[in-house]
N, CA, C and O atoms as CSV, one atom per row, in Angstrom:
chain,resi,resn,atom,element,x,y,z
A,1,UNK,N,N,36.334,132.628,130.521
A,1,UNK,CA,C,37.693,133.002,130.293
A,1,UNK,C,C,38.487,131.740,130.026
A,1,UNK,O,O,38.393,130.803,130.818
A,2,UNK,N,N,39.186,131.668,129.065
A,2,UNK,CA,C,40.176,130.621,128.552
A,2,UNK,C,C,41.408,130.601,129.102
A,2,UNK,O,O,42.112,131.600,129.248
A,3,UNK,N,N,41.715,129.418,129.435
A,3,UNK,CA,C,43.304,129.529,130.238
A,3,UNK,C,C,44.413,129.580,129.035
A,3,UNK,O,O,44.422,128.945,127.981
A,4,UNK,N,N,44.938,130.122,129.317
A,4,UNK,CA,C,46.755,129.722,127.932
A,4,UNK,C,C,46.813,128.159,128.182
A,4,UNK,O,O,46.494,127.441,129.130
A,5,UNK,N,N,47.456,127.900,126.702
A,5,UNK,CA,C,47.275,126.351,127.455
A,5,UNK,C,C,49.300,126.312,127.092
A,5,UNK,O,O,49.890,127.232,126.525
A,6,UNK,N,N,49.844,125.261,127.510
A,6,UNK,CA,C,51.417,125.400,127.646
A,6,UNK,C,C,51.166,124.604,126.506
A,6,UNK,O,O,50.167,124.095,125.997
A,7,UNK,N,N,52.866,124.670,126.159
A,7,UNK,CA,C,53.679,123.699,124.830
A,7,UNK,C,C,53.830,122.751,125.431
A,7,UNK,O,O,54.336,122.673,126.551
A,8,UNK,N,N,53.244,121.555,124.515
A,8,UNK,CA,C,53.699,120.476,125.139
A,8,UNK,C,C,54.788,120.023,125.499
A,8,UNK,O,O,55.599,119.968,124.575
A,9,UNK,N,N,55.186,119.637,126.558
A,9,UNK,CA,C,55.993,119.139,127.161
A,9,UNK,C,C,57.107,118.118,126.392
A,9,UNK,O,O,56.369,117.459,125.660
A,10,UNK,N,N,58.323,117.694,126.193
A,10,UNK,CA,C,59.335,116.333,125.769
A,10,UNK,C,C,59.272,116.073,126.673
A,10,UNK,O,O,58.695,116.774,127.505
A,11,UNK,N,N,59.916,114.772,126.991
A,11,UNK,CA,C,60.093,113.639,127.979
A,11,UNK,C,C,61.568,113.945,128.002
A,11,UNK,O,O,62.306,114.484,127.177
A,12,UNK,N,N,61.758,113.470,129.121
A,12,UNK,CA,C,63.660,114.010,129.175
A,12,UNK,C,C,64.156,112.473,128.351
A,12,UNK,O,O,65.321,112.480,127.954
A,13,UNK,N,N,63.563,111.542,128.158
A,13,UNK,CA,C,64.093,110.252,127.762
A,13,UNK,C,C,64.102,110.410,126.175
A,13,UNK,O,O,64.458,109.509,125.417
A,14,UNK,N,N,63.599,111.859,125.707
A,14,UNK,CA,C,63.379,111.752,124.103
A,14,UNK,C,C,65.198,112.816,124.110
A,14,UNK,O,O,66.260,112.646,123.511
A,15,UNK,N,N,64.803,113.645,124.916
A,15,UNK,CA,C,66.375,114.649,124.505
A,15,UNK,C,C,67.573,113.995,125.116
A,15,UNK,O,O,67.918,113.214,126.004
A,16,UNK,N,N,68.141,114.972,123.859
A,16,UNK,CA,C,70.087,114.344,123.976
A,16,UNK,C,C,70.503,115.438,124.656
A,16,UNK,O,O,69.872,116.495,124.644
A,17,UNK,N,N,71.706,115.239,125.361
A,17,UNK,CA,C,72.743,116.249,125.631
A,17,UNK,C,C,73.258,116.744,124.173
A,17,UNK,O,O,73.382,115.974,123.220
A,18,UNK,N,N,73.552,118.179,124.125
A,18,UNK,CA,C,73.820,118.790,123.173
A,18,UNK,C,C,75.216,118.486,122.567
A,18,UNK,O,O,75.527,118.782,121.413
A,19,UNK,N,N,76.057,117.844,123.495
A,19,UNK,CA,C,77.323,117.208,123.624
A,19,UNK,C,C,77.515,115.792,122.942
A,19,UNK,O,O,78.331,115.390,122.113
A,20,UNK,N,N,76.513,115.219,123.568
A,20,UNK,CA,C,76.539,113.565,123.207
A,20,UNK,C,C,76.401,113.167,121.659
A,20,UNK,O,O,75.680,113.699,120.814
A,21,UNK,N,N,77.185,112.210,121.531
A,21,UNK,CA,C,77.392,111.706,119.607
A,21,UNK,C,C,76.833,109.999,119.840
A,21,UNK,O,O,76.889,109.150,120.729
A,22,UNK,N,N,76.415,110.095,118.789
A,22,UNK,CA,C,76.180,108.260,118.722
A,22,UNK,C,C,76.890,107.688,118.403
A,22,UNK,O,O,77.793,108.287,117.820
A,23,UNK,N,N,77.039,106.061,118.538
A,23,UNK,CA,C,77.800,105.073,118.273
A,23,UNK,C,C,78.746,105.129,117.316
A,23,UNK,O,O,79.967,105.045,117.456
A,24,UNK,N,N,77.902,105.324,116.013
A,24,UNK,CA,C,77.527,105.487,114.369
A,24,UNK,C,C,79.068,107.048,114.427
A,24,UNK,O,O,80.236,106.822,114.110
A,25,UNK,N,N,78.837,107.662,114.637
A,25,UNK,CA,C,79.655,108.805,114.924
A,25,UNK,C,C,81.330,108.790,115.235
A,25,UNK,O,O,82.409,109.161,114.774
A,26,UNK,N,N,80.769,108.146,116.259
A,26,UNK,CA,C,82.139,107.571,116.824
A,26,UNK,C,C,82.657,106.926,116.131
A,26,UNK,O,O,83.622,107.474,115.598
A,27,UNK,N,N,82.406,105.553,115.738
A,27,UNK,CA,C,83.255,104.527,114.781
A,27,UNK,C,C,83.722,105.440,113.650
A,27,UNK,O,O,84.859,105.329,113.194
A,28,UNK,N,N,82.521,106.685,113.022
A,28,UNK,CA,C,82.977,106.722,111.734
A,28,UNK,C,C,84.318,107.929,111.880
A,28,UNK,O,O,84.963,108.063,110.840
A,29,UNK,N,N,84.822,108.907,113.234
A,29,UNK,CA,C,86.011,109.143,114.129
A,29,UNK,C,C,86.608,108.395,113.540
A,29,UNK,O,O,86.959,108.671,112.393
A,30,UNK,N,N,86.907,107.266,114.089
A,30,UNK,CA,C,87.781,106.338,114.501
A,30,UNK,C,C,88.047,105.715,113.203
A,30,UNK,O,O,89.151,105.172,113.213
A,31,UNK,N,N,87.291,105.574,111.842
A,31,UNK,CA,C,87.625,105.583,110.625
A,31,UNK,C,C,87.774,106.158,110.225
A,31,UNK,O,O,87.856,105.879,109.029
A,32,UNK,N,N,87.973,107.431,110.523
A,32,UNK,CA,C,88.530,108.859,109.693
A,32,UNK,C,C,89.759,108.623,109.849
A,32,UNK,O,O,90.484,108.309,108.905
A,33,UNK,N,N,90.178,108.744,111.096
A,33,UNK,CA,C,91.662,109.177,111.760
A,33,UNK,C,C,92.459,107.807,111.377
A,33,UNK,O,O,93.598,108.002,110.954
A,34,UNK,N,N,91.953,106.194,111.478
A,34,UNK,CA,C,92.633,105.353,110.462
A,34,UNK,C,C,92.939,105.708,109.324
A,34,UNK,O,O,94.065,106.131,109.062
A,35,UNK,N,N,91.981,105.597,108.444
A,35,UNK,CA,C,92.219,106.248,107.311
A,35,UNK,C,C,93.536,107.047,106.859
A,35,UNK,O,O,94.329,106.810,105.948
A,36,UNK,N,N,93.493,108.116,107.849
A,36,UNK,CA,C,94.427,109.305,107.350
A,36,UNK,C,C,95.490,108.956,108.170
A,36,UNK,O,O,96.291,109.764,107.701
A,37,UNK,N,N,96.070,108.422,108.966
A,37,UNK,CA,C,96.887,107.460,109.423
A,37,UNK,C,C,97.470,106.737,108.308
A,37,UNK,O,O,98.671,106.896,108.091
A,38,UNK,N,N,97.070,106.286,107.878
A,38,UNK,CA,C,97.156,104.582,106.380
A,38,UNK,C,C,97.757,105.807,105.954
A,38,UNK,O,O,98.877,106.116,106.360
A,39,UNK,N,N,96.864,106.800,104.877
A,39,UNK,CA,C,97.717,107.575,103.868
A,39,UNK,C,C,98.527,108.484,104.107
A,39,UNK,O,O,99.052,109.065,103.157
A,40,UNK,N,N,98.834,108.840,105.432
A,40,UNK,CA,C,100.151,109.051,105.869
A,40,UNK,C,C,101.372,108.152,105.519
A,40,UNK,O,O,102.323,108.442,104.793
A,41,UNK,N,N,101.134,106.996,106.197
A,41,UNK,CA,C,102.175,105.789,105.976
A,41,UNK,C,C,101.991,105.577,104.696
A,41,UNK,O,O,102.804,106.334,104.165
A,42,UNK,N,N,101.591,105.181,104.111
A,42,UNK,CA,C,101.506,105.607,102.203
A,42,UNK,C,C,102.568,106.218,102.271
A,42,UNK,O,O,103.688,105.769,102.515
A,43,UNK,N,N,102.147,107.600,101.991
A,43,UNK,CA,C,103.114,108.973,101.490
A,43,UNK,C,C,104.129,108.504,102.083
A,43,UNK,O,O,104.726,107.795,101.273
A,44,UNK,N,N,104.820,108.523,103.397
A,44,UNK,CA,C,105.972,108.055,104.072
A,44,UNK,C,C,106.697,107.518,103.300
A,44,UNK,O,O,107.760,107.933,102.837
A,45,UNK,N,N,105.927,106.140,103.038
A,45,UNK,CA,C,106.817,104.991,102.427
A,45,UNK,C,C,107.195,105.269,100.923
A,45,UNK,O,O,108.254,104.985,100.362
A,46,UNK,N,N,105.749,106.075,100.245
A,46,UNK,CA,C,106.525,106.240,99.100
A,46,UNK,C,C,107.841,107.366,98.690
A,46,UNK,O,O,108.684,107.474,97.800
A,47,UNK,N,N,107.528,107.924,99.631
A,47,UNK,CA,C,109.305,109.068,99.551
A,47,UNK,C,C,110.061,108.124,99.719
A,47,UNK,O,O,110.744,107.763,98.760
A,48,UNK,N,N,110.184,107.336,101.176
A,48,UNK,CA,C,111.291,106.637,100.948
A,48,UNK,C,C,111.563,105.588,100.097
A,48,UNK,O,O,112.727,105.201,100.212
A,49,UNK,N,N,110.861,104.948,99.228
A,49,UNK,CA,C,111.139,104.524,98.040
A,49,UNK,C,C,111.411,105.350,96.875
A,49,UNK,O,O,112.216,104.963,96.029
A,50,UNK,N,N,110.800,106.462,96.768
A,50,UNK,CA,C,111.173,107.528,95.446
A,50,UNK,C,C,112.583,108.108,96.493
A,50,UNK,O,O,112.585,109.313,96.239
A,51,UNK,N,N,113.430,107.925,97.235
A,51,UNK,CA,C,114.818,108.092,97.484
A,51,UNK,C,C,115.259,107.034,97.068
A,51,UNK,O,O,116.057,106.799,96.160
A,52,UNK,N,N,114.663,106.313,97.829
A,52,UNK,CA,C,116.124,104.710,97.303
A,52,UNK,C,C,116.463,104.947,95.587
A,52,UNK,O,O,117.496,104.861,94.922
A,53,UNK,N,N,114.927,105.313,95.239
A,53,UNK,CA,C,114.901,105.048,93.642
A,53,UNK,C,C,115.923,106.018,93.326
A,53,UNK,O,O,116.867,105.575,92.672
A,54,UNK,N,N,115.949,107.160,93.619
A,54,UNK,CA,C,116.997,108.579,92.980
A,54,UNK,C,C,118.231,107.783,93.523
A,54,UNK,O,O,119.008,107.453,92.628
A,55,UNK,N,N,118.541,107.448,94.624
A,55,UNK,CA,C,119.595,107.209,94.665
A,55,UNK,C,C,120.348,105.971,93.753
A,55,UNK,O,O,121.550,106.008,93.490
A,56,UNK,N,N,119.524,104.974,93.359
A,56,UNK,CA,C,119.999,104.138,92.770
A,56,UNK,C,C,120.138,104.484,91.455
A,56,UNK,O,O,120.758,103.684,90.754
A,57,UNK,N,N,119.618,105.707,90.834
A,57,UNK,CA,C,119.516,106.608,89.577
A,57,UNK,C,C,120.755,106.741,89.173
A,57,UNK,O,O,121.443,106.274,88.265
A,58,UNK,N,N,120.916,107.604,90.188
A,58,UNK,CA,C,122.389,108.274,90.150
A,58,UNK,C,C,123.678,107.597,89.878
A,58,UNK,O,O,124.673,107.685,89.158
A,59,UNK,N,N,123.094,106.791,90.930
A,59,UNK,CA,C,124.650,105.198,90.633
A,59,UNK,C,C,124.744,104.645,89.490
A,59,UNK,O,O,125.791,104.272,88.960
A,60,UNK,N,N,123.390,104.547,88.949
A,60,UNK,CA,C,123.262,104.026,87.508
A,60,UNK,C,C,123.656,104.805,86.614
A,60,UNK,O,O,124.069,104.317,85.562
A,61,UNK,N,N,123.634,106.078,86.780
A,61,UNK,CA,C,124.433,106.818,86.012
A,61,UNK,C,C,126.063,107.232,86.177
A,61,UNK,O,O,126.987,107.424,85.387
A,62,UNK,N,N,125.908,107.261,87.552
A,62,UNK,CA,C,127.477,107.140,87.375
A,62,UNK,C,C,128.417,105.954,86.727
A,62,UNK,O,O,129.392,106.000,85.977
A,63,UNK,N,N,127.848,105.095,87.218
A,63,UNK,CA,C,128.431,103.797,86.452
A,63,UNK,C,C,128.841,103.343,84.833
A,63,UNK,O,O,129.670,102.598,84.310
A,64,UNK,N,N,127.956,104.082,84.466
A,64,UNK,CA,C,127.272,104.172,82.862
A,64,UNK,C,C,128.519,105.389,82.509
A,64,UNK,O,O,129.153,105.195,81.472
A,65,UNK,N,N,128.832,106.477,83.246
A,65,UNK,CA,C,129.653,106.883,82.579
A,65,UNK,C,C,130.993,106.629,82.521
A,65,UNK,O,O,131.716,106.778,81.536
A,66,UNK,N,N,131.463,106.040,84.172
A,66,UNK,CA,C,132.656,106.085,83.949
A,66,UNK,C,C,133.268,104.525,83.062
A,66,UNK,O,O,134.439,104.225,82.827
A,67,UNK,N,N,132.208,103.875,82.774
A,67,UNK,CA,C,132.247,102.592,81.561
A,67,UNK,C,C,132.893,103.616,80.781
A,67,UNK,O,O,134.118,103.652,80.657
A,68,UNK,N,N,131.989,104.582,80.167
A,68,UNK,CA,C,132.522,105.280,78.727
A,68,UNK,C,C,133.437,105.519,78.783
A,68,UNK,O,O,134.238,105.404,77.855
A,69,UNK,N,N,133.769,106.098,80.285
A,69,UNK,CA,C,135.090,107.084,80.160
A,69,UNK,C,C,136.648,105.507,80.093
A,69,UNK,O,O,137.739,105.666,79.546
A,70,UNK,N,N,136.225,104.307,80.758
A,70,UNK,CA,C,136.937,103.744,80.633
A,70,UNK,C,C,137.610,102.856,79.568
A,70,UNK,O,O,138.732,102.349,79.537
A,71,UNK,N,N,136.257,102.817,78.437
A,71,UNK,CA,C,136.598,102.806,77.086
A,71,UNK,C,C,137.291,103.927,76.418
A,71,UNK,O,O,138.265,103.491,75.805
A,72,UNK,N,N,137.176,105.039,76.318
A,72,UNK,CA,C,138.042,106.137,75.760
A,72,UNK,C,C,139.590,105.901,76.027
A,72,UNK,O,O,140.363,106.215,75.121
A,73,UNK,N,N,140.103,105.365,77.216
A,73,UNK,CA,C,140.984,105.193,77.447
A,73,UNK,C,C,141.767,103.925,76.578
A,73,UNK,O,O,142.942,103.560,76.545
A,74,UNK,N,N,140.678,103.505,75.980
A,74,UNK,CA,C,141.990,102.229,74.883
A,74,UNK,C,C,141.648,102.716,73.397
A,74,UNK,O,O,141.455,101.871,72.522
A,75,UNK,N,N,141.570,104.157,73.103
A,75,UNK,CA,C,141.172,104.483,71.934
A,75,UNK,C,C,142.700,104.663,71.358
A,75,UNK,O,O,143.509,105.275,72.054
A,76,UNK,N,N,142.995,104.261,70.400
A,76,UNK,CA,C,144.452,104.063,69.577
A,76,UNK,C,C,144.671,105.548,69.271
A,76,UNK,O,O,143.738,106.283,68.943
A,77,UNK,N,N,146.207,106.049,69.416
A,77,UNK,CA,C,146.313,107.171,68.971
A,77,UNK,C,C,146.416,107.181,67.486
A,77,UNK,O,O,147.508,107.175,66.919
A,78,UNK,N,N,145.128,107.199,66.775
A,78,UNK,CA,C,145.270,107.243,65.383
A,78,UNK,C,C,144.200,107.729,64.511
A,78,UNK,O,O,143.623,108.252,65.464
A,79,UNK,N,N,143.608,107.946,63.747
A,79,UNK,CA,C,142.401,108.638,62.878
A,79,UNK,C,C,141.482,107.392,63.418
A,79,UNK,O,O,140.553,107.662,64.178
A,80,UNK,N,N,141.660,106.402,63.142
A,80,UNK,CA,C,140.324,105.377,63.972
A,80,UNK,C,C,140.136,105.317,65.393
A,80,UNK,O,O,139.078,104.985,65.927
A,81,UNK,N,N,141.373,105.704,66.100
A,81,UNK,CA,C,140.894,105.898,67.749
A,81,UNK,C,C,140.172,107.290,68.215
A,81,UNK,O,O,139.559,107.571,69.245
A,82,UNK,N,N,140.478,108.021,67.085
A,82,UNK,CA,C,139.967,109.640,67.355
A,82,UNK,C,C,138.587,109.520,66.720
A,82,UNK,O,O,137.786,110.409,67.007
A,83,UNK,N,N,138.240,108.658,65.991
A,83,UNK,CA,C,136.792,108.646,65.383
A,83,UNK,C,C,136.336,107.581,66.606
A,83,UNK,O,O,135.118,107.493,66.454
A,84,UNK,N,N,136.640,106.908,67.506
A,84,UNK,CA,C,136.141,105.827,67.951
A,84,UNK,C,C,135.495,107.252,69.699
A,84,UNK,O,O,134.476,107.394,70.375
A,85,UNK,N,N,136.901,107.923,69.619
A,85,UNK,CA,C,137.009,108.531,71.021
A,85,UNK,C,C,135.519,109.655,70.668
A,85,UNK,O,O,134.621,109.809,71.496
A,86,UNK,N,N,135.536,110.373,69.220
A,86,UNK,CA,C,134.823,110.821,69.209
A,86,UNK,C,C,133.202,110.513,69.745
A,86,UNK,O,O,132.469,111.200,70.457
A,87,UNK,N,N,132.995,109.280,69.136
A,87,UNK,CA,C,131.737,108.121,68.849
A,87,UNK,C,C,131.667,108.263,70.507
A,87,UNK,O,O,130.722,108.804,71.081
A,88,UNK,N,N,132.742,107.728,71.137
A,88,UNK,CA,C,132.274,107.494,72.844
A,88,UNK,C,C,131.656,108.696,73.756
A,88,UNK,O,O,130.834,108.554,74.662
A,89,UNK,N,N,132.441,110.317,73.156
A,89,UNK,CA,C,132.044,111.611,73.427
A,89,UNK,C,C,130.704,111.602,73.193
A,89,UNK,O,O,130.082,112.053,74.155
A,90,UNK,N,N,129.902,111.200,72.118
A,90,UNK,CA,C,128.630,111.469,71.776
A,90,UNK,C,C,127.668,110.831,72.607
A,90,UNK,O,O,126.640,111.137,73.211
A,91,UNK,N,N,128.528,109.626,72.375
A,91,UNK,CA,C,127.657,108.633,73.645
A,91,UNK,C,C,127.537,108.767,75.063
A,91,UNK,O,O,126.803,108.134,75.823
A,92,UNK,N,N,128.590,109.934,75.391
A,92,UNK,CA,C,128.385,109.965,77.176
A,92,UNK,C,C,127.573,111.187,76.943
A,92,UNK,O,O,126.816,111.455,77.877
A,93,UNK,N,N,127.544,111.966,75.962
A,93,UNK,CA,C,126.755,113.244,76.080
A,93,UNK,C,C,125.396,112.807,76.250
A,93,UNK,O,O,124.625,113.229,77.112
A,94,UNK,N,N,125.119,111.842,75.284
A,94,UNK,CA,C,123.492,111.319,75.288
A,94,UNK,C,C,123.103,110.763,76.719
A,94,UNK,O,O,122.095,111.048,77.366
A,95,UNK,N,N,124.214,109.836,77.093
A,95,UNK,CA,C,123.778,109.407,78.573
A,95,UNK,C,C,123.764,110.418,79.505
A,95,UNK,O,O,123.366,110.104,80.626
A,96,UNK,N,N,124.037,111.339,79.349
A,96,UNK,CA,C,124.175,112.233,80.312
A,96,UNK,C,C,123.046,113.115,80.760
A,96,UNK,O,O,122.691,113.601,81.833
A,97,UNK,N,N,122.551,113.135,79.309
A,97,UNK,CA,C,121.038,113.661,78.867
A,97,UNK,C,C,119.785,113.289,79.174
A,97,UNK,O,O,118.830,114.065,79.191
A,98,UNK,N,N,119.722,111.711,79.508
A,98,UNK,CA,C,119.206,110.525,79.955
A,98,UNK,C,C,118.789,110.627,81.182
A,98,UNK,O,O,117.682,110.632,81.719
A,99,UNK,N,N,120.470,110.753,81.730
A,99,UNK,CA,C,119.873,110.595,83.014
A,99,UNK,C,C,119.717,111.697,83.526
A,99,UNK,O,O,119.276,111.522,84.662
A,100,UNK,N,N,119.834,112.684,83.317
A,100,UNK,CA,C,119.325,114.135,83.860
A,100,UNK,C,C,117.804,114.162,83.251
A,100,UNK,O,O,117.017,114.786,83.963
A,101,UNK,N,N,117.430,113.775,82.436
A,101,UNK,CA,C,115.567,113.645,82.369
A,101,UNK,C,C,115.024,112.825,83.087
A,101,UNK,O,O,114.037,113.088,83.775
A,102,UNK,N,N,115.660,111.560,83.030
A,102,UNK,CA,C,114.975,110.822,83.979
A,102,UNK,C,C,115.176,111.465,85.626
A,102,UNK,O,O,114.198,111.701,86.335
A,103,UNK,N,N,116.584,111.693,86.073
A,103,UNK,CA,C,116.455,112.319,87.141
A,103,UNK,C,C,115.519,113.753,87.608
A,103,UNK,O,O,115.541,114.341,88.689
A,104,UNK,N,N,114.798,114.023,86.509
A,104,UNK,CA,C,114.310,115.619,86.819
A,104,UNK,C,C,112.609,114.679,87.186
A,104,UNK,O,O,111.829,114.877,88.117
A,105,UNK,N,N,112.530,113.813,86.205
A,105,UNK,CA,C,111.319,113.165,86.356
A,105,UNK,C,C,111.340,112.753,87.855
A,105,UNK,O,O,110.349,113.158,88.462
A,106,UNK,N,N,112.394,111.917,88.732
A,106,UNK,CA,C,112.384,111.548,89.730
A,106,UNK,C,C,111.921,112.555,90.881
A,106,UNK,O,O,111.123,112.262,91.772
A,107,UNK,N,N,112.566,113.818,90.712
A,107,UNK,CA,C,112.828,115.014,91.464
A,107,UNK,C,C,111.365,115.497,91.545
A,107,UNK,O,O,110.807,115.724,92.618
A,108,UNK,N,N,110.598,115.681,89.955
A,108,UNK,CA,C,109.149,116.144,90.271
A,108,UNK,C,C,108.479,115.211,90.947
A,108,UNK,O,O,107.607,115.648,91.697
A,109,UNK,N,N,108.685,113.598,90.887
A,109,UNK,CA,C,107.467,112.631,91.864
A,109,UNK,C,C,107.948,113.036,93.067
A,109,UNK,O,O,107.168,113.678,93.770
A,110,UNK,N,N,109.222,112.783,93.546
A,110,UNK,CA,C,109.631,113.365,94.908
A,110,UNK,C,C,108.866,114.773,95.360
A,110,UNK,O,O,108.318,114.688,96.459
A,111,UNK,N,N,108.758,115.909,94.760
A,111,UNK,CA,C,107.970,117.257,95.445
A,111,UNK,C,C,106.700,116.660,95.424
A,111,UNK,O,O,105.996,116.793,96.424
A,112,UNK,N,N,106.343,116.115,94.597
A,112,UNK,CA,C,104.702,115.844,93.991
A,112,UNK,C,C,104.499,114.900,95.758
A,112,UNK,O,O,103.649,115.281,96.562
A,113,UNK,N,N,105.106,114.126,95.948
A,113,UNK,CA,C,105.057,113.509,97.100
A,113,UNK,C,C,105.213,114.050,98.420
A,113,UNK,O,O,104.851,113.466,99.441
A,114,UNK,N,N,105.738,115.136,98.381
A,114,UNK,CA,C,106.200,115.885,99.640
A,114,UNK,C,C,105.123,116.962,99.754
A,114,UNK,O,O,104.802,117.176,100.923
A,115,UNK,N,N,104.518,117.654,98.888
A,115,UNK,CA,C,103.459,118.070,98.552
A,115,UNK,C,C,102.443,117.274,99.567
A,115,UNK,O,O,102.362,117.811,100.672
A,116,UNK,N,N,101.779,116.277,99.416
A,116,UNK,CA,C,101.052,115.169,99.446
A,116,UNK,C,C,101.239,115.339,101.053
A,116,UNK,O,O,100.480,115.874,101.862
A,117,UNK,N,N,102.264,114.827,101.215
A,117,UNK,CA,C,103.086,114.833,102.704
A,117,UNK,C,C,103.037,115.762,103.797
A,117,UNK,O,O,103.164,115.528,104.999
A,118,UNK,N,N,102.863,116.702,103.285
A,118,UNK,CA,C,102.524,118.051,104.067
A,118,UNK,C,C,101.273,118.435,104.073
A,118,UNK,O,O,100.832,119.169,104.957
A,119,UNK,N,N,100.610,118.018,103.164
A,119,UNK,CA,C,98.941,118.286,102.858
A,119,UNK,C,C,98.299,117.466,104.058
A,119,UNK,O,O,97.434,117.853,104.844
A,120,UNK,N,N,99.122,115.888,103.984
A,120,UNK,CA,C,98.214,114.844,105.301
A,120,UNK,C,C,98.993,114.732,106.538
A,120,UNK,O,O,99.011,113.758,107.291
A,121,UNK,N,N,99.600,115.772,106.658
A,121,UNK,CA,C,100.723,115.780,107.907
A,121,UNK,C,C,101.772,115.204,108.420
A,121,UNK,O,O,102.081,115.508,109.572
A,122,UNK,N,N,102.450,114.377,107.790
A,122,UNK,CA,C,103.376,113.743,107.835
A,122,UNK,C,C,104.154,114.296,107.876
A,122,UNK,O,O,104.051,115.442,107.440
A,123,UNK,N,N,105.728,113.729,108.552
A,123,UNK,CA,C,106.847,113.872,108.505
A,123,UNK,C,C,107.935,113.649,107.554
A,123,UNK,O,O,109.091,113.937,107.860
């Protein structure tokens, strides 16, 4: 008669706790969560530079117009000041045009960024 014979046996020095992570594991943790840390502060910083930037937009445009508007004001009441006043009308229309594209451009990097921002958890 043949005995059953058992499964061989592991050594408890070969098994892990089902819990336990290696070294290798850990560090690469601890370079994840840097990581996404960094491109947090990224995103952060770049909103608040794509603000400064809109805001300094704006000024630039305001500035730009009320120049025009302050030239209109020495336009001669005469067929050459009314062609001159006209000329300045055209010209604030265009700037105006300007900076409302460029400002829409600003407005989409700003969501495009806030987007971003909310995707890596930031504030």
């Amino acid at each position: 008669m043949q005995q059953p014979t058992s499964a061989p046996s592991t050594s408890a020095a070969s098994e892990k706790p089902a819990n336990s992570t290696s070294p290798g594991t850990s560090y690469q943790r601890q370079l994840e969560t840097l990581e996404a840390e960094r491109l947090k502060r990224e995103v952060s910083d770049a909103i608040r530079f794509k603000k400064d930037e809109i805001s300094k937009h704006r000024g630039q445009c305001d500035a730009e117009q009320q120049a025009i508007r302050n030239q209109k004001t020495r336009a001669n009441n005469n067929l050459a000041g009314a062609t001159w006043e006209q000329s300045l009308s055209t010209e604030m229309n265009a700037a105006a045009k300007r900076c409302d594209t460029r400002g829409r451009e600003l407005q989409g990097d700003m969501e495009e960024l806030r987007r971003l921002c909310s995707l890596r958890g930031c504030a």
